[in-house]
N, C-alpha and C positions, 0 to 999 in steps of 0.2 A: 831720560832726556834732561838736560842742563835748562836751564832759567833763560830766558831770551830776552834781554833790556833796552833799553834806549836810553840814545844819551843823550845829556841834556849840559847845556854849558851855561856857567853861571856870568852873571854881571860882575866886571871889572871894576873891584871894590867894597864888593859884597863881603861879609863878616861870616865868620865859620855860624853863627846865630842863622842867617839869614840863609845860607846854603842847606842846613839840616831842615829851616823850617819849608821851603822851599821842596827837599826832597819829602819829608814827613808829609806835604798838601797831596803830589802826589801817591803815596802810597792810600793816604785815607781813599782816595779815586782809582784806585786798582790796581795803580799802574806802575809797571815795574821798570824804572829809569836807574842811572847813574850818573853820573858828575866827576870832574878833578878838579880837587881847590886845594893848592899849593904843594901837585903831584902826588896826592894823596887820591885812589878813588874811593867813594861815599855811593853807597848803596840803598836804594829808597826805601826797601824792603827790610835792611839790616839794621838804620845807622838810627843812631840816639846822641842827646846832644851830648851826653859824656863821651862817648863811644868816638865820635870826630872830634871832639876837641884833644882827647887822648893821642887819637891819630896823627892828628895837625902837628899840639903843642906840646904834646908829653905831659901836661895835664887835667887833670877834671874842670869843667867849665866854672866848677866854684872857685877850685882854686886859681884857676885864671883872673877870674874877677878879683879875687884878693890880691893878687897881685897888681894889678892896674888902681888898686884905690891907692 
């Protein structure tokens, strides 16, 4: 039998930061959610902050930061 989630929607404005940490609080509490942020769905059970910003931005959360300095 498949995984049974809930979904959960983020704040308008929120940072792909803020959505993983957000699902990650969840997961430490058991609980198995989902999210879309920016048509991308984020798995609470799956997702790491490489792993969504990968998804999002086509790159690593490091290299993102490198680019925005």
């Amino acid at each position: 039998m498949g995984k049974s989630y809930e979904e959960i929607k983020f704040k308008l404005g929120d940072t792909v930061e803020q959505a993983v940490n957000l699902l990650l609080s969840y997961k430490e509490e058991g609980k198995l959610v989902f999210g879309k942020f920016n048509g991308v769905i984020l798995y609470s059970d799956e997702v790491t902050m490489d792993s969504a910003y990968q998804e999002i931005t086509g790159i690593t959360k490091a290299e993102f930061d490198e680019s925005i300095k």
